[in-house]
Backbone as a ProteinNet text record, in pm:
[ID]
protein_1_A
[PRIMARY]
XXXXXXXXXXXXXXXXXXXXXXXXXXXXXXXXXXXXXXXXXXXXXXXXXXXXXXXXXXXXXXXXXXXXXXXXXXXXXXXXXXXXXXXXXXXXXXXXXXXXXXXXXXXXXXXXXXXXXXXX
[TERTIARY]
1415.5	1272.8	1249.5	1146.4	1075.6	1011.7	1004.4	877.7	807.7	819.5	679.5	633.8	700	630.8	539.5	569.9	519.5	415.2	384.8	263.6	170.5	243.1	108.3	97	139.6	96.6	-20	8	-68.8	-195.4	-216	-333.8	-407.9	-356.7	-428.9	-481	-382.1	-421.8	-576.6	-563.2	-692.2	-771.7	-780.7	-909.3	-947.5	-832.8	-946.2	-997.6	-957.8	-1000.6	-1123.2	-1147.5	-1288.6	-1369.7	-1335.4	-1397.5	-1473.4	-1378.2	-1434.6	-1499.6	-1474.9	-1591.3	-1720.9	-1711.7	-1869.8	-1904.5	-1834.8	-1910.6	-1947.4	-1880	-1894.1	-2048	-2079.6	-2199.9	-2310.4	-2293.4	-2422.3	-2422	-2377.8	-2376.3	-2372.8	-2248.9	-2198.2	-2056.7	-2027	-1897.1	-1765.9	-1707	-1572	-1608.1	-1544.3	-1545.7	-1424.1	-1398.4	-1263.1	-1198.7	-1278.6	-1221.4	-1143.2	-1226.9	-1146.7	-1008.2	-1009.1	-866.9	-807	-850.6	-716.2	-668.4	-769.7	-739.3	-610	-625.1	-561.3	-397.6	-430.3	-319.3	-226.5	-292.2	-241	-133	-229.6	-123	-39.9	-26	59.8	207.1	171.1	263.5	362.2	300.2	318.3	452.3	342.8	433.4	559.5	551.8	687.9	727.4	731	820.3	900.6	835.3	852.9	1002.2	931.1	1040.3	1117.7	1155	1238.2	1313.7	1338.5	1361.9	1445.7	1407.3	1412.2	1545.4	1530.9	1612.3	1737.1	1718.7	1854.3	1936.5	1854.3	1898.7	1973.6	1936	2010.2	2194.2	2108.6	2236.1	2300.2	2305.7	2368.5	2473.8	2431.7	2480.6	2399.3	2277.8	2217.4	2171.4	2140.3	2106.4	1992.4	1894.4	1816.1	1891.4	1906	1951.2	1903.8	1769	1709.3	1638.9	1756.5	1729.5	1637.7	1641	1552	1438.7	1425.5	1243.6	1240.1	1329.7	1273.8	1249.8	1344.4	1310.8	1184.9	1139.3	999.1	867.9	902.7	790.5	777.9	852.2	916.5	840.3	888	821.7	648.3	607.6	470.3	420.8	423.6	393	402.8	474.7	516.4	399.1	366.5	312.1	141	93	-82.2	-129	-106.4	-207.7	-232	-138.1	-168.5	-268	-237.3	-308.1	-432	-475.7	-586	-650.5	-607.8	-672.5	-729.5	-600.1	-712	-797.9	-780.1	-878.7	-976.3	-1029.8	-1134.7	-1224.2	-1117	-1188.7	-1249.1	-1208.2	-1206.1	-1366	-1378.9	-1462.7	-1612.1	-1692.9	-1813	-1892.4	-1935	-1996	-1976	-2071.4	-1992	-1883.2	-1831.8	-1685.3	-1619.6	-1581.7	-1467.7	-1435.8	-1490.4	-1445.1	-1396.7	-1462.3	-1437	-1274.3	-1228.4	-1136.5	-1024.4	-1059.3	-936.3	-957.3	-1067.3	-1101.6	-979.1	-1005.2	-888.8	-748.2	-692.5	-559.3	-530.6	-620.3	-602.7	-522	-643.6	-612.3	-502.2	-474.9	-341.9	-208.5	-227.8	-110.5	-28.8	-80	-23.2	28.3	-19.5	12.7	198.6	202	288.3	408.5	372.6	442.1	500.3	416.1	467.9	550.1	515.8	637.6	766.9	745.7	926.4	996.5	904.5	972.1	1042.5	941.6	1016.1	1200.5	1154.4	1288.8	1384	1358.9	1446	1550.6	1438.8	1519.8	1441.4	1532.5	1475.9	1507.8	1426.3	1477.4	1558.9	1667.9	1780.1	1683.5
254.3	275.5	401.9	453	604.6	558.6	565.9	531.5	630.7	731.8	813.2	806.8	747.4	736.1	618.9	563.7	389.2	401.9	474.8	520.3	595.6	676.9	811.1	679.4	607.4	523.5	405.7	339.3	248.1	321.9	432.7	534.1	577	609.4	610.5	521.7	434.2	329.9	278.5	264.5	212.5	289.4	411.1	530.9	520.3	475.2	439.1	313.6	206.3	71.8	80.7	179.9	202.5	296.1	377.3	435.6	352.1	293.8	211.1	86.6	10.5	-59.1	6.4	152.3	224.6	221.1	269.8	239.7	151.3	4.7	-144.5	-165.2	-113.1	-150.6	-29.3	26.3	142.3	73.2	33.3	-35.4	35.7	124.7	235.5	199	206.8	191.1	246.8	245.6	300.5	433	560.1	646.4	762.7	861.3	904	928.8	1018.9	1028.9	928.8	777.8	689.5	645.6	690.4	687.8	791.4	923.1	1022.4	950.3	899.2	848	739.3	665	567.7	614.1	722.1	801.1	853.2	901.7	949.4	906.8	746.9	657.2	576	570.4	518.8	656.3	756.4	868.5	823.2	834.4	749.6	664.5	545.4	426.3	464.7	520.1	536	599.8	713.3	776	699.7	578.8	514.5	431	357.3	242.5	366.9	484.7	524.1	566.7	580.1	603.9	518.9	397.3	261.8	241.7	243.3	232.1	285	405.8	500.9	520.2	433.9	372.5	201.9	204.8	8.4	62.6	151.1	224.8	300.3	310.5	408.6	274.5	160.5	56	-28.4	21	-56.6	-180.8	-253.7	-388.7	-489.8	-529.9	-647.7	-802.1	-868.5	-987.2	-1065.5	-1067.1	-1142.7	-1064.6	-1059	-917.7	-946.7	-1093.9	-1080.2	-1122.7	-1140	-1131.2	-1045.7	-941.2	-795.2	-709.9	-756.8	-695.3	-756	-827	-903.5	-802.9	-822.5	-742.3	-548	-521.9	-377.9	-367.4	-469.7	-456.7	-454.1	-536.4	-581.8	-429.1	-382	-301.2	-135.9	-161.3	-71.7	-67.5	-200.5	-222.5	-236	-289	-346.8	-208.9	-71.7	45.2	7.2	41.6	115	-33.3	-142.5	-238.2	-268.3	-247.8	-307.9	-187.6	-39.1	85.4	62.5	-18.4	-32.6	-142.7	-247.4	-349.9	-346	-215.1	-219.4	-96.7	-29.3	92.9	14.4	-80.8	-179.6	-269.9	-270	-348.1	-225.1	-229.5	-121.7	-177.8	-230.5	-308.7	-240.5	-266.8	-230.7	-320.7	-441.5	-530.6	-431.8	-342	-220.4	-184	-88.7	-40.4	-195	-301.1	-415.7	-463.6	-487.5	-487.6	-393.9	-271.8	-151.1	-184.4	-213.9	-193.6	-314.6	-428	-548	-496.6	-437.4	-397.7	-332.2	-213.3	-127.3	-206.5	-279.7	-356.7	-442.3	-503.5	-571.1	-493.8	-352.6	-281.3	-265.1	-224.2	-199.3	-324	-459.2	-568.9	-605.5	-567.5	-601.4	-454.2	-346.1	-292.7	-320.7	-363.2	-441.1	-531.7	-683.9	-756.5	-667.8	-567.3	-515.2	-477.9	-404.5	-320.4	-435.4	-560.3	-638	-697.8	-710.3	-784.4	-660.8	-507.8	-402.5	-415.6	-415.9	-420.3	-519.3	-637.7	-772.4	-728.7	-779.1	-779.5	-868.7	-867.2	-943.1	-994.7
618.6	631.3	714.3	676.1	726.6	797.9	960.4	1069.6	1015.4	1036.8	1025.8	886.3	766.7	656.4	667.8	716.2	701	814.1	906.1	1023.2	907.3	849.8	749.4	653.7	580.9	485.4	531.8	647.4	711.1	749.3	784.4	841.2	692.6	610.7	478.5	417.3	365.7	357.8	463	584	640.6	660.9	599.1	585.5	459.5	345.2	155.7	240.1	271.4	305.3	383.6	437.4	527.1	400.7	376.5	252.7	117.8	81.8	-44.4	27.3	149.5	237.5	244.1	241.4	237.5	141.6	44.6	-68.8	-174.3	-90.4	-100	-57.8	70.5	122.5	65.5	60.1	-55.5	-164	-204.6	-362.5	-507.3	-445.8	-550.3	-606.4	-739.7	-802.3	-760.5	-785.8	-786.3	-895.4	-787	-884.7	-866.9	-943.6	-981.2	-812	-700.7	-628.3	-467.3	-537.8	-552.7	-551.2	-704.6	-760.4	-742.2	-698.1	-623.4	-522.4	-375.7	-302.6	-280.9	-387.4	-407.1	-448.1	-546.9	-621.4	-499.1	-410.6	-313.7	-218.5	-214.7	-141.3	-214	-312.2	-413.3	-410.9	-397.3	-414	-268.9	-166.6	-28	22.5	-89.4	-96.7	-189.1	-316.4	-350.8	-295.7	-208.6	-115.3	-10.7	30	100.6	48.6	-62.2	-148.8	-187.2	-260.2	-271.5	-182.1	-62.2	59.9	170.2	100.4	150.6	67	-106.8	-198	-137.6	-92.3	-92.1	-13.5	149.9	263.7	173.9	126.1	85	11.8	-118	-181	-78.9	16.3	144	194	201.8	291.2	373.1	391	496.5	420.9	484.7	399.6	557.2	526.5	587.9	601.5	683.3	648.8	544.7	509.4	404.5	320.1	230.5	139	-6.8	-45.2	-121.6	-85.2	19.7	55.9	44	176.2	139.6	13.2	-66.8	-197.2	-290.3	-260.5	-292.3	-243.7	-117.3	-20.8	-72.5	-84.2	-118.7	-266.4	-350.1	-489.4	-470.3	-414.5	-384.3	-384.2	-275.9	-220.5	-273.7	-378.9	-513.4	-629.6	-636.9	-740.9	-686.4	-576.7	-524.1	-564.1	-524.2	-523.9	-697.7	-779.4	-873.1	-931.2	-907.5	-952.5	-963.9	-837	-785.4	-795.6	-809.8	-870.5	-1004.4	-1079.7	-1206.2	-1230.5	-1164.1	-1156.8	-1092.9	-969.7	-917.1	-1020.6	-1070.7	-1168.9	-1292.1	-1369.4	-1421.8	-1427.2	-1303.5	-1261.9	-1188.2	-1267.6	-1266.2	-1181.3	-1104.3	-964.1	-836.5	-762.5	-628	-619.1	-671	-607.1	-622.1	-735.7	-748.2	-637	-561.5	-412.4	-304.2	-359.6	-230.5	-272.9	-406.1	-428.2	-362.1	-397.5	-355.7	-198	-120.9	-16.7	52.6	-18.5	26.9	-18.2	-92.2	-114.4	-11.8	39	161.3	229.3	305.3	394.8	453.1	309.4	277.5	321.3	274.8	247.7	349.8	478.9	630.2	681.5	654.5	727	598.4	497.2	438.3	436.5	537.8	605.1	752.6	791.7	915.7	889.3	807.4	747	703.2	627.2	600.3	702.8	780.7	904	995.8	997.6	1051.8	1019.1	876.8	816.2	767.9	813.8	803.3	913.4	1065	1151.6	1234.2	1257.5	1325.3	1485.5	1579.3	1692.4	1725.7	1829.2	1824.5	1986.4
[MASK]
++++++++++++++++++++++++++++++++++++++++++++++++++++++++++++++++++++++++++++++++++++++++++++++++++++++++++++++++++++++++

């Protein structure tokens, strides 16, 4: 794991999550620059999981590796998801959706980091 990737990812992450919360409460849709936003941190996160990947293929390994590899996938896959299900969705919920993935995203970085390196 990248500390400083997983700090710039958690900080983005909770700046779309405050973002699309605004435009949850104006009662405006999801719209393209949105989905750069989102694009952005999706680029992020795979930097992250690939990174992660190449530290595992290196040798390093978590004790409980297929959670971690659960958590890792998750977290691969929520941006681009919930990008198209809030784009998807023409309402203000659109932004409340992406707005909860945000949110989500940092706390299920904290879980890996944990089970990367456990405190003894």
């Amino acid at each position: 794991m990248v500390d400083w990737l997983t700090m710039t990812i958690q900080m983005v992450s909770l700046g779309v999550a405050v973002w699309c919360l605004i435009s949850f409460f104006r009662d405006r849709p999801m719209l393209v620059p949105h989905l750069i936003g989102m694009g952005v941190l999706w680029l992020l996160v795979l930097g992250q999981v690939g990174a992660t990947i190449a530290a595992m293929v290196g040798g390093e390994r978590p004790d409980d590796f297929p959670m971690f590899v659960s958590y890792l996938a998750t977290i691969a896959l929520l941006p681009p998801a919930c990008a198209v299900w809030g784009f998807m969705e023409r309402s203000k919920w659109g932004p409340a959706v992406i707005s909860f993935a945000c949110f989500v995203l940092p706390v299920l970085l904290v879980r890996i980091e944990q089970l990367w390196s456990p405190v003894v």
